[in-house]
BAFI-3210 file (N, C-alpha, C; in Angstrom, 3 decimals, decimal comma, padded with zeros to 6 digits):
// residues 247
n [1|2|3|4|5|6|7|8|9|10|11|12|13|14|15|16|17|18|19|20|21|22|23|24|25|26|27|28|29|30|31|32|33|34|35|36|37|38|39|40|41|42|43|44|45|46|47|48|49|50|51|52|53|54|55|56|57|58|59|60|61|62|63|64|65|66|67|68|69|70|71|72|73|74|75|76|77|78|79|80|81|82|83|84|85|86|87|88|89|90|91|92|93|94|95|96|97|98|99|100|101|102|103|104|105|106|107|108|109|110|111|112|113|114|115|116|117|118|119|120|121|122|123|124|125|126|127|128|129|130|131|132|133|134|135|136|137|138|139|140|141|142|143|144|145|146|147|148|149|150|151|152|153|154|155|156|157|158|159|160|161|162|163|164|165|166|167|168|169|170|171|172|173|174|175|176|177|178|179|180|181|182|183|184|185|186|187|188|189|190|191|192|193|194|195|196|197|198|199|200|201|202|203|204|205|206|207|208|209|210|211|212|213|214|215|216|217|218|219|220|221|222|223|224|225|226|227|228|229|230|231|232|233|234|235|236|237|238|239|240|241|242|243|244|245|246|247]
n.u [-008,245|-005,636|-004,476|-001,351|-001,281|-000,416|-001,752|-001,018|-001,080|-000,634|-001,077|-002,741|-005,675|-005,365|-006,733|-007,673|-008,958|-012,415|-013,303|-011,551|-009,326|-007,218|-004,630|-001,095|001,688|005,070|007,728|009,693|011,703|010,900|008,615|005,509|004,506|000,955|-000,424|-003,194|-006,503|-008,972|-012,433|-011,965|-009,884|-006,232|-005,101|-003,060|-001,784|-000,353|000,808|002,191|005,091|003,054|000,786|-000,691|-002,758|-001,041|-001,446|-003,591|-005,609|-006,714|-003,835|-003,997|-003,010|-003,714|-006,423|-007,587|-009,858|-010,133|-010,381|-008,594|-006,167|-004,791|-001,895|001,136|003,851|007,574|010,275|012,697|014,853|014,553|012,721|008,877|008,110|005,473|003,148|000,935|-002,279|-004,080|-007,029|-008,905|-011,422|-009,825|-008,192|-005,904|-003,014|000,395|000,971|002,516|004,166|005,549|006,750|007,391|008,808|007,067|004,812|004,005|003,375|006,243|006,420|004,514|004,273|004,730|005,087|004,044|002,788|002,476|000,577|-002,448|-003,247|-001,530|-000,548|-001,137|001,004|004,444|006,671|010,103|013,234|016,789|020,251|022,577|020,839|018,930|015,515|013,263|010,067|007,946|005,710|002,706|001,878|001,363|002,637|004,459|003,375|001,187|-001,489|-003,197|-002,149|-000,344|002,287|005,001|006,631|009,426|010,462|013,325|014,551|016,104|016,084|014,805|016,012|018,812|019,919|018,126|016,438|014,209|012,375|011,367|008,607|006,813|005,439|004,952|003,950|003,091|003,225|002,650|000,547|-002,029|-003,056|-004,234|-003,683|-002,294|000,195|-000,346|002,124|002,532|004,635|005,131|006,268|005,540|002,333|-000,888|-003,761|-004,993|-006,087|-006,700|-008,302|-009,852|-009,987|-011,654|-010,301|-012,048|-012,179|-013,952|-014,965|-014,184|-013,742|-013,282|-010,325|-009,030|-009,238|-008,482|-005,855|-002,608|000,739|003,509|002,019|000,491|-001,110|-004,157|-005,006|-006,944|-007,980|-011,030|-014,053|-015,802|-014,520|-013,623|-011,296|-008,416|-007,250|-006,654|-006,345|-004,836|-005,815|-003,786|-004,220|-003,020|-003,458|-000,842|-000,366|-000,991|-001,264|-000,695|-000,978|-000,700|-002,361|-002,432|-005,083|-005,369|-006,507]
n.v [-035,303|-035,079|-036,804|-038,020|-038,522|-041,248|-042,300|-041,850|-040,901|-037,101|-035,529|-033,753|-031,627|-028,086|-025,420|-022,268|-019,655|-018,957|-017,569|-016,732|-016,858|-017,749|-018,310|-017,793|-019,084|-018,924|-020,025|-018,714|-019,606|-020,364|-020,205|-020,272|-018,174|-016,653|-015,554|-014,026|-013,581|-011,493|-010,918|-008,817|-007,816|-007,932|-009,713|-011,279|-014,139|-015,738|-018,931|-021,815|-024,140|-026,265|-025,824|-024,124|-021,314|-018,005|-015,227|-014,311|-013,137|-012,012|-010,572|-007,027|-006,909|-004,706|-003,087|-001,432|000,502|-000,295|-003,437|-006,167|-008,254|-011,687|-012,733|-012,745|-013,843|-013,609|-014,409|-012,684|-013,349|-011,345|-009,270|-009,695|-009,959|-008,403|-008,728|-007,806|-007,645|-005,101|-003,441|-001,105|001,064|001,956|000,103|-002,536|-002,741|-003,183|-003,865|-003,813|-004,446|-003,915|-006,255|-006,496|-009,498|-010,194|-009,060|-006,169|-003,315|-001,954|-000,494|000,655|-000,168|000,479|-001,181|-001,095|000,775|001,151|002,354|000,684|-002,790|-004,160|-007,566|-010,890|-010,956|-012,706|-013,390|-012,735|-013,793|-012,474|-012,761|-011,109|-010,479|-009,221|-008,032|-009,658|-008,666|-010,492|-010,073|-010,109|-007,540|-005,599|-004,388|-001,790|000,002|-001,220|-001,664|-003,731|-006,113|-008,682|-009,329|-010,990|-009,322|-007,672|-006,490|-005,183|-004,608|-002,977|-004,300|-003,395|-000,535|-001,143|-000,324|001,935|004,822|006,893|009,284|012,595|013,957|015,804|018,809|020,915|023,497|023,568|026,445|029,839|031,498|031,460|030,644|029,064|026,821|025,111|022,832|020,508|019,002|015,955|013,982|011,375|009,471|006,949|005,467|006,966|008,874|011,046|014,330|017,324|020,292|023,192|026,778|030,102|033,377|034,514|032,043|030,069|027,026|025,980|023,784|020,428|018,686|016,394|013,223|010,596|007,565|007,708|007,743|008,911|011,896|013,349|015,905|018,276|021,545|022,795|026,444|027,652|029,581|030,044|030,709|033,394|036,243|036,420|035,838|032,651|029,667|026,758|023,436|021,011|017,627|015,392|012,299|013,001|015,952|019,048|021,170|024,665|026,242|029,700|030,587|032,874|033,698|035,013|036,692]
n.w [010,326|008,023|005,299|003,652|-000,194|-000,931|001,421|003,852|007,420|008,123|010,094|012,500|011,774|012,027|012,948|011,905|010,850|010,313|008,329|006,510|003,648|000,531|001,878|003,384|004,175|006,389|008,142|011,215|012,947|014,893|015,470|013,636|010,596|009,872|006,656|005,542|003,377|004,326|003,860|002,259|002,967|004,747|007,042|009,711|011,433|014,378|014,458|017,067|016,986|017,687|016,991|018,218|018,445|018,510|018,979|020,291|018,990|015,551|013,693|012,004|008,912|007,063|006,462|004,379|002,752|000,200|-002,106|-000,796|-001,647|-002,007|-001,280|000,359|001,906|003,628|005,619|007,176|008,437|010,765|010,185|009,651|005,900|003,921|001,279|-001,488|-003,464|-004,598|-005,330|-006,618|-008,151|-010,318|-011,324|-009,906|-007,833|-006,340|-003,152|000,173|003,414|006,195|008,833|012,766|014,887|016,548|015,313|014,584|013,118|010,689|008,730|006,014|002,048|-000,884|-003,673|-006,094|-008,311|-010,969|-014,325|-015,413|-014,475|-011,920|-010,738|-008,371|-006,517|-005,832|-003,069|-002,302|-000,179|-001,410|-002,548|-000,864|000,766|-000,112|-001,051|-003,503|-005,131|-007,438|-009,839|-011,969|-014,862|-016,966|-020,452|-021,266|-022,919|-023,877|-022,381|-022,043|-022,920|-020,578|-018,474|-016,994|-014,329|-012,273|-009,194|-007,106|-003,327|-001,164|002,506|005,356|007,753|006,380|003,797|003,242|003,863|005,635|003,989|003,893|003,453|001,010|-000,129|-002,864|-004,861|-008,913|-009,578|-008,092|-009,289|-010,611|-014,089|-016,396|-015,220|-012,373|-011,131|-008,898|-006,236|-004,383|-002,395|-000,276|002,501|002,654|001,900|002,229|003,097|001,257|001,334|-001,202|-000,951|-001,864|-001,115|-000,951|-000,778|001,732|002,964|002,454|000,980|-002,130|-004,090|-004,141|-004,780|-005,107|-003,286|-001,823|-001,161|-001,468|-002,676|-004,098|-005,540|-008,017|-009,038|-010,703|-011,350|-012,619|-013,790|-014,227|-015,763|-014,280|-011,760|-010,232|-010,370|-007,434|-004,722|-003,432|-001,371|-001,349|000,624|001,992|003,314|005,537|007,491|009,613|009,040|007,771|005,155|003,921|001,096|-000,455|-003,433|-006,063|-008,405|-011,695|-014,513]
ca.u [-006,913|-004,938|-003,551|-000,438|-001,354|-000,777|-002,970|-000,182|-001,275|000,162|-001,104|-004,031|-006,120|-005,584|-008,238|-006,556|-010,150|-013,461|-013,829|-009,943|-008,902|-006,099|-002,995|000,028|002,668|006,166|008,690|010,411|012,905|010,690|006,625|004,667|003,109|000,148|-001,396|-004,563|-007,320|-010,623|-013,591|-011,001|-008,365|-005,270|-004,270|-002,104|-001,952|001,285|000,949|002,879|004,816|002,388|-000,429|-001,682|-002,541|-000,341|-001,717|-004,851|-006,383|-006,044|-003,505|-004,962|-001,693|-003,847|-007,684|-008,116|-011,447|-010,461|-009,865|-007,107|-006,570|-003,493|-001,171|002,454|004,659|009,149|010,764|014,741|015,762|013,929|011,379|008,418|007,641|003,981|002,751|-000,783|-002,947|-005,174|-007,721|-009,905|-011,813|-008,701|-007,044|-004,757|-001,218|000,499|000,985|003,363|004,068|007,040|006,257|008,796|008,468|005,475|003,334|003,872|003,377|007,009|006,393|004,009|005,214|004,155|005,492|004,181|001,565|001,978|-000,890|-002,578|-003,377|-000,199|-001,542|-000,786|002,555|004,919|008,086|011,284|014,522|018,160|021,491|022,780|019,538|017,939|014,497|012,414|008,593|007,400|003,966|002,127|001,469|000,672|003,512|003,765|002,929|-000,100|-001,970|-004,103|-000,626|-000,213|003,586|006,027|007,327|009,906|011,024|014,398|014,673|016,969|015,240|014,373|017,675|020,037|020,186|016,560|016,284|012,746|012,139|010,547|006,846|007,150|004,442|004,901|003,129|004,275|003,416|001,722|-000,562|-003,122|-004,175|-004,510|-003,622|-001,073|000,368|000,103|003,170|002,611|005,588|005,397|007,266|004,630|000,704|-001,491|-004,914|-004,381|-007,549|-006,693|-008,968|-009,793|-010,907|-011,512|-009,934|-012,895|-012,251|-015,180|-015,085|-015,019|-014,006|-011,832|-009,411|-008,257|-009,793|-008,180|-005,069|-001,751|002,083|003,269|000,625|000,750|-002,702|-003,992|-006,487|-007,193|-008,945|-012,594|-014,863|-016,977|-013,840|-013,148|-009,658|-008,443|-006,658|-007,364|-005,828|-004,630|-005,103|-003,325|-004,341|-003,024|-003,305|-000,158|-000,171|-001,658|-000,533|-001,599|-000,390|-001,235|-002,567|-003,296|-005,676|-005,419|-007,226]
ca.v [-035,830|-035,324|-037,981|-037,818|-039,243|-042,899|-042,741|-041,400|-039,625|-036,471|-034,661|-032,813|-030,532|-026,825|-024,401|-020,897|-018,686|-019,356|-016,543|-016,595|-017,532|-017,582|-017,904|-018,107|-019,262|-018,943|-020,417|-017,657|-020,678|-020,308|-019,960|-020,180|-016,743|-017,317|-014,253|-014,425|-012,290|-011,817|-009,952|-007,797|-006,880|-008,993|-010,669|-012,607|-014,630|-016,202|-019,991|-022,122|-025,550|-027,576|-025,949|-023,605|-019,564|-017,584|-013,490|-014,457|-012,367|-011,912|-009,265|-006,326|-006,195|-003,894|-002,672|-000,160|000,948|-000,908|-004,726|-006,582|-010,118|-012,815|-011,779|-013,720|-013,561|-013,952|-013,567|-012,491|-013,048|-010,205|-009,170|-010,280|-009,115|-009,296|-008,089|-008,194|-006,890|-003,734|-003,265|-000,116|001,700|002,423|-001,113|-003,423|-002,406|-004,128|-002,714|-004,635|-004,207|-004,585|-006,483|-007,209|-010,559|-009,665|-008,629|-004,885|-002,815|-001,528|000,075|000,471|-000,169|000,104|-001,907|-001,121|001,655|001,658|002,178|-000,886|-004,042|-004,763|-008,766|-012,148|-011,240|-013,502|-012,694|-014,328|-013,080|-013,282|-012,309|-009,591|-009,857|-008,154|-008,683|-009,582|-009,208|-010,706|-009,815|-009,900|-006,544|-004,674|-003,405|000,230|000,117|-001,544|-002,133|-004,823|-007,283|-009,015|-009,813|-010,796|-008,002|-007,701|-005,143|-006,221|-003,690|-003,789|-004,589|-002,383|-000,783|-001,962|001,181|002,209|005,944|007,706|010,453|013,415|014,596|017,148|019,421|021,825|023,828|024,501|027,879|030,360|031,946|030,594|031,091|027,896|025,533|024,778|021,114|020,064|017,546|015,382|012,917|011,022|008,137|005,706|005,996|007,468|009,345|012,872|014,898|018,424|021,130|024,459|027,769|031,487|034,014|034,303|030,740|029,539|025,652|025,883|022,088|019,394|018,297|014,992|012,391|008,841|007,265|007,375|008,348|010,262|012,142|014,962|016,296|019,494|022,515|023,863|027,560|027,300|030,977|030,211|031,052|034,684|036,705|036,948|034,980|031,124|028,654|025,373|022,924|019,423|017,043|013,924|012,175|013,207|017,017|020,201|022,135|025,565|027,107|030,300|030,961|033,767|033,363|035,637|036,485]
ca.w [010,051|006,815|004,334|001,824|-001,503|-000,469|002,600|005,327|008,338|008,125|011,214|012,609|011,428|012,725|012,389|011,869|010,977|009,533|006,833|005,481|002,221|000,102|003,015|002,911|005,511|006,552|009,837|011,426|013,127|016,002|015,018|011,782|010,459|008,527|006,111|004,406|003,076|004,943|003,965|001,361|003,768|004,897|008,399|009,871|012,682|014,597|015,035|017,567|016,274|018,212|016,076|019,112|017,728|020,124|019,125|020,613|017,939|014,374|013,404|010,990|008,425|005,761|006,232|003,261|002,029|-001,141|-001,715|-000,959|-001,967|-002,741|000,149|000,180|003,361|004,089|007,229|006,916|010,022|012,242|009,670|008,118|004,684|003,699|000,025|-001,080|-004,580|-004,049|-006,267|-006,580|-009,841|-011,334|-011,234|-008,939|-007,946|-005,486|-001,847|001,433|004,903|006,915|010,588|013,452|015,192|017,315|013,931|015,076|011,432|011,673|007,837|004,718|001,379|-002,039|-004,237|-007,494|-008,905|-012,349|-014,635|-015,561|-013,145|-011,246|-009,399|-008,318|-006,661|-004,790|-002,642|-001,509|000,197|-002,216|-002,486|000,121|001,730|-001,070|-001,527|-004,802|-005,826|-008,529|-010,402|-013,173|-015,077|-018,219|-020,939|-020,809|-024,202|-024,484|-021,342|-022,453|-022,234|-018,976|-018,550|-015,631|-014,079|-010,919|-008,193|-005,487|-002,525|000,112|003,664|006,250|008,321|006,048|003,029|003,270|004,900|005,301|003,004|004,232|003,326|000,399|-000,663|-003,634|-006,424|-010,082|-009,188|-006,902|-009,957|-011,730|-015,009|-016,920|-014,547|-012,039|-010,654|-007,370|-006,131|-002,764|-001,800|001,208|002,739|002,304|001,179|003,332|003,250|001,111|000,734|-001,423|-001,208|-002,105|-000,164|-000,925|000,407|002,407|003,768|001,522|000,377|-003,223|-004,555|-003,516|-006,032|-004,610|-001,734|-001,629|-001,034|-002,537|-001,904|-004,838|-006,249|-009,133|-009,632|-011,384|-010,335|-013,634|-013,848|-014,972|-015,431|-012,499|-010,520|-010,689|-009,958|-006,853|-003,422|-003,113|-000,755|-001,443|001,656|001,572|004,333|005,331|009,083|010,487|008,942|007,070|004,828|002,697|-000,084|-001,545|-004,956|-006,871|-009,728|-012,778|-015,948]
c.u [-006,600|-004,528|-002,899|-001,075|-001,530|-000,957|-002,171|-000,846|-000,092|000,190|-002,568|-004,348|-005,834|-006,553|-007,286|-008,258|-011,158|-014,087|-012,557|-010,064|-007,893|-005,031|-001,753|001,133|004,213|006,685|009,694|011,559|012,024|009,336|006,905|004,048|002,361|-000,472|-002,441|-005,579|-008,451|-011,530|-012,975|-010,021|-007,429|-004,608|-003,961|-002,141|-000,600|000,496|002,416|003,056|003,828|000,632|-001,516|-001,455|-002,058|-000,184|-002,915|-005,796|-005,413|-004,890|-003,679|-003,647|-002,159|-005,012|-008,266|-009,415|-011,129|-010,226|-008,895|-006,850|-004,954|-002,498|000,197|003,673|006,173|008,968|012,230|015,536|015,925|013,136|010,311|007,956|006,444|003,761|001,618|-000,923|-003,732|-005,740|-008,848|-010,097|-011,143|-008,084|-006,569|-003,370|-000,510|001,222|001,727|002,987|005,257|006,914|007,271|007,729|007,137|004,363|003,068|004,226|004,774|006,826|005,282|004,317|004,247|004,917|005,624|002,558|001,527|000,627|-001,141|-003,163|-001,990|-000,869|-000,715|001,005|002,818|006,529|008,952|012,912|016,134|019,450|021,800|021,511|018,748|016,428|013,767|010,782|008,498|005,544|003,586|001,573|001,390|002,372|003,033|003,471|001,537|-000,483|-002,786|-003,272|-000,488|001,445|004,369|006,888|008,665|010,434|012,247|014,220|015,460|016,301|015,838|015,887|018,943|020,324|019,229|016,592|014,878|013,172|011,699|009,332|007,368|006,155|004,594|004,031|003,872|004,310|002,627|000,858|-001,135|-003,421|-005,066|-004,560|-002,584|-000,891|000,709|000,833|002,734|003,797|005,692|005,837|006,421|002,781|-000,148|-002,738|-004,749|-005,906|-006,939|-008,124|-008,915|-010,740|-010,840|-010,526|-010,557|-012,869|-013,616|-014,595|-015,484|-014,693|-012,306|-011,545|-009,374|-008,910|-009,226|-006,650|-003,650|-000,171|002,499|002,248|001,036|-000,617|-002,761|-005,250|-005,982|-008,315|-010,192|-013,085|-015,506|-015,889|-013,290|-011,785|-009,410|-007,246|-007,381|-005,810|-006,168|-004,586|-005,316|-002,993|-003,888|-003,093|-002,546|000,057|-001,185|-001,232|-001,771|-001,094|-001,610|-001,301|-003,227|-004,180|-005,901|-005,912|-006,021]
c.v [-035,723|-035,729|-037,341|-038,750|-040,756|-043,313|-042,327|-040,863|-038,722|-035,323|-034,088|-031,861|-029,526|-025,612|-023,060|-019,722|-018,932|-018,902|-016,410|-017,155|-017,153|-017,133|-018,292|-018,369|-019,258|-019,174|-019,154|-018,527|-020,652|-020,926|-020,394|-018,556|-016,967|-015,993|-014,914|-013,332|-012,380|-010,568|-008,665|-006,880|-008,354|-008,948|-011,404|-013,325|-015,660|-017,734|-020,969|-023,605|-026,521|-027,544|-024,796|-021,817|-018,964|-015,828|-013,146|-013,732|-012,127|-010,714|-008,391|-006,119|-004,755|-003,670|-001,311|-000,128|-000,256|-002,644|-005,334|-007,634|-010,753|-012,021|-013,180|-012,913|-014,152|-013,188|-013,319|-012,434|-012,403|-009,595|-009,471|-009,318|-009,590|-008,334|-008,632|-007,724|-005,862|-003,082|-002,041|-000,241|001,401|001,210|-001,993|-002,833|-003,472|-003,703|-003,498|-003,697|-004,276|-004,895|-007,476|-008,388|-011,007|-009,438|-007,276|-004,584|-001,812|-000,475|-000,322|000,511|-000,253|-000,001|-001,416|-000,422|001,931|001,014|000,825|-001,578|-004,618|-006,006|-010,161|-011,845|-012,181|-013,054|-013,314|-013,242|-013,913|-012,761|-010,973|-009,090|-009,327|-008,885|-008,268|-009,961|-009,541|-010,786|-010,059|-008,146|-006,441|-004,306|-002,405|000,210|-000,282|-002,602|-003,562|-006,421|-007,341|-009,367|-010,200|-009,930|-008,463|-006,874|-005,621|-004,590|-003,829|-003,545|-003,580|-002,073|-001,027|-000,365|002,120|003,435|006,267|008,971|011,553|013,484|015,827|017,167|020,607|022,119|024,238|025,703|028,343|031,366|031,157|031,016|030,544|027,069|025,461|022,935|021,105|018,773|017,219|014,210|012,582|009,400|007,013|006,047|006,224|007,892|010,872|012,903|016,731|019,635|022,450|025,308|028,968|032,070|034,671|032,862|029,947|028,297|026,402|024,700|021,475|018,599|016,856|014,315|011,302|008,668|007,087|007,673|009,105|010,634|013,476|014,725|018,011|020,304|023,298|025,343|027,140|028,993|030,811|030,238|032,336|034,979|037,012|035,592|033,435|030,578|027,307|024,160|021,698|018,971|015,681|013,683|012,529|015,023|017,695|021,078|023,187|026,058|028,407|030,651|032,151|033,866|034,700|035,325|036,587]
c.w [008,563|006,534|003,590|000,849|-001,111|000,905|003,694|006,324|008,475|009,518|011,152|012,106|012,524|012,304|012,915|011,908|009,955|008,228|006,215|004,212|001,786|001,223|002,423|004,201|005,760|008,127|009,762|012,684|014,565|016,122|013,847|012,020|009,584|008,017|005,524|004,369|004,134|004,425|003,291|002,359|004,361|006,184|008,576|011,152|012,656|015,643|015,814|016,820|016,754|017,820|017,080|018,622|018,993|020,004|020,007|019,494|016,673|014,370|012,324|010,000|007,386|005,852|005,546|002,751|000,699|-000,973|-002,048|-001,322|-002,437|-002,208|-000,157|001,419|003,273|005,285|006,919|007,499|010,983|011,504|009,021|007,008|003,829|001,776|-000,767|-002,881|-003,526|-004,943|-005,947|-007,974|-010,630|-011,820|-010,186|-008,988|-006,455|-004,378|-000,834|002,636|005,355|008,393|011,368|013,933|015,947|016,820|014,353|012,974|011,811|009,505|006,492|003,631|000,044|-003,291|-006,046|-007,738|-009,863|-012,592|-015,201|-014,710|-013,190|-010,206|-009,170|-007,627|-005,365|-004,317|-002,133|-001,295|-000,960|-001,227|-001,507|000,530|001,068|-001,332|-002,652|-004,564|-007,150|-008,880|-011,579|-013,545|-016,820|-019,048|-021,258|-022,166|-025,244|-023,174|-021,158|-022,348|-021,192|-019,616|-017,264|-015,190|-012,237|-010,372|-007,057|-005,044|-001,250|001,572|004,692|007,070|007,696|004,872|003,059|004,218|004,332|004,781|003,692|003,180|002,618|-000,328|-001,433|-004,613|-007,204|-010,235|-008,459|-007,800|-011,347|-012,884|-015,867|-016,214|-013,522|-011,527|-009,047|-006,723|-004,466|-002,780|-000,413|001,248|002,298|001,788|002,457|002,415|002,625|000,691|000,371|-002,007|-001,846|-001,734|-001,409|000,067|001,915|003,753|003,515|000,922|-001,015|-003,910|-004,168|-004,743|-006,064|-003,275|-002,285|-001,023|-001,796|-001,791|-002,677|-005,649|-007,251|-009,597|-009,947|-011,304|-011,432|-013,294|-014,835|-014,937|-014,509|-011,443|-010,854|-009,601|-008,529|-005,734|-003,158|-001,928|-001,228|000,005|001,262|002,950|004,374|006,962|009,680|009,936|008,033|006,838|003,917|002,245|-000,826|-003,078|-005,200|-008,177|-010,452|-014,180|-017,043]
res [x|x|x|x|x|x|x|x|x|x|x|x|x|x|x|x|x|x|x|x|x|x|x|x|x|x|x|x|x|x|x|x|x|x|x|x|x|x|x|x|x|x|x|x|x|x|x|x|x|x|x|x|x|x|x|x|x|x|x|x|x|x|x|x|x|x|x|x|x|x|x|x|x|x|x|x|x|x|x|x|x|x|x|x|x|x|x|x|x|x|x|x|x|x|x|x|x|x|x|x|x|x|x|x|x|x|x|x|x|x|x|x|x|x|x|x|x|x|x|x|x|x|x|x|x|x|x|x|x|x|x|x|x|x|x|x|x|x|x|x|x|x|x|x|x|x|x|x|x|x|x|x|x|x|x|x|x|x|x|x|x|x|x|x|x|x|x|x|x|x|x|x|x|x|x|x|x|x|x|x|x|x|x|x|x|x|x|x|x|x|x|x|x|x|x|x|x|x|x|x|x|x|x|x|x|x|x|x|x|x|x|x|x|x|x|x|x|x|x|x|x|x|x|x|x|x|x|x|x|x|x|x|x|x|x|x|x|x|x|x|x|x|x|x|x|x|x]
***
């Protein structure tokens, strides 16, 4: 049983999950949704007012290789909006979700990838529906400064069109270097390689996660003149570009 301050009963304990931490909760005029981290990834689970869990099972909003932590949840009147940290090597940036009433993942979202540690954010619906994160981050000027930063976006359906998936190079011959561009709607899984014209593995440029990406497949002498392929993988496609490499 839980007390207010000067000894109240305020209601029963509810037991939500034994390894969670840091939650966060919001009424969708109907339920409660509760997020929280577990074990460096972030689920949620849909409680009833009378305190009874009604997904039967957790729901998975975010299980990335990397860790996730300090998760903050709105609903806006048919969606909820979840937004998390995501910390790898490189840093923290700060990564969302977008889930209809059911906790179906109806979109992935990333929020904020500048360089630096982008952390600690919290979110709340305004004006014309628009929604704001707020974080803590870095000035671009000297990373070492934490500062308050903020992003509004307008919610799902409302101006928001998907992008297409665009894969280009800054050119199709090599001599110094060229740039390889990936844009996709949301972050995903890109792994860029590189063949012979043989169809010989000779090194992979890129493995992790991201959405836009600009990376660079400089010429080295241990690659002599001739026909290469570029292939750029992500779960839902595959692409290849040819290159010619010149001395």
């Amino acid at each position: 049983m839980r007390k207010a301050c000067g000894g109240e009963e305020i209601g029963e304990d509810i037991f939500i999950d034994s390894e969670g931490y840091n939650p966060c909760v919001i009424f969708d005029n109907e339920n409660y949704f509760v997020v929280f981290e577990k074990k460096g990834d972030i689920y949620g689970v849909k409680i009833s007012p009378e305190g009874e869990a009604l997904t039967g099972s957790l729901i998975p909003i975010s299980t990335l290789p990397q860790d996730e932590k300090n998760p903050w949840v709105i609903f806006d009147g048919k969606y909820y909006f979840v937004v998390w940290e995501l910390r790898d090597n490189k840093g923290s940036d700060i990564y969302g979700a977008i889930l209809d009433k059911e906790g179906k993942k109806i979109k992935n979202l990333v929020v904020t990838d500048s360089p630096g540690d982008q952390k600690k954010p919290c979110i709340c619906r305004g004006y014309d529906d628009k929604i704001m994160v707020i974080y803590e981050g870095p000035l671009p000027s000297n990373t070492s400064y934490q500062r308050i930063w903020g992003k509004s976006f307008t919610p799902l359906g409302v101006e928001e069109r998907e992008k297409p998936n665009k894969f280009y190079l800054s050119s199709t011959f090599l001599k110094e270097k060229i740039l390889i561009f990936i844009s996709l709607p949301s972050y995903e899984k890109i792994r860029v390689r590189i063949y012979d014209s043989r169809g010989n593995f000779v090194k992979e440029i890129y493995n992790g996660i991201s959405k836009d990406l600009r990376i660079s497949w400089k010429a080295d002498k241990k690659i002599s003149s001739g026909v290469y392929f570029v292939m750029i993988e992500t779960p839902q496609k595959r692409i290849v570009r040819k290159v010619l490499k010149i001395d």
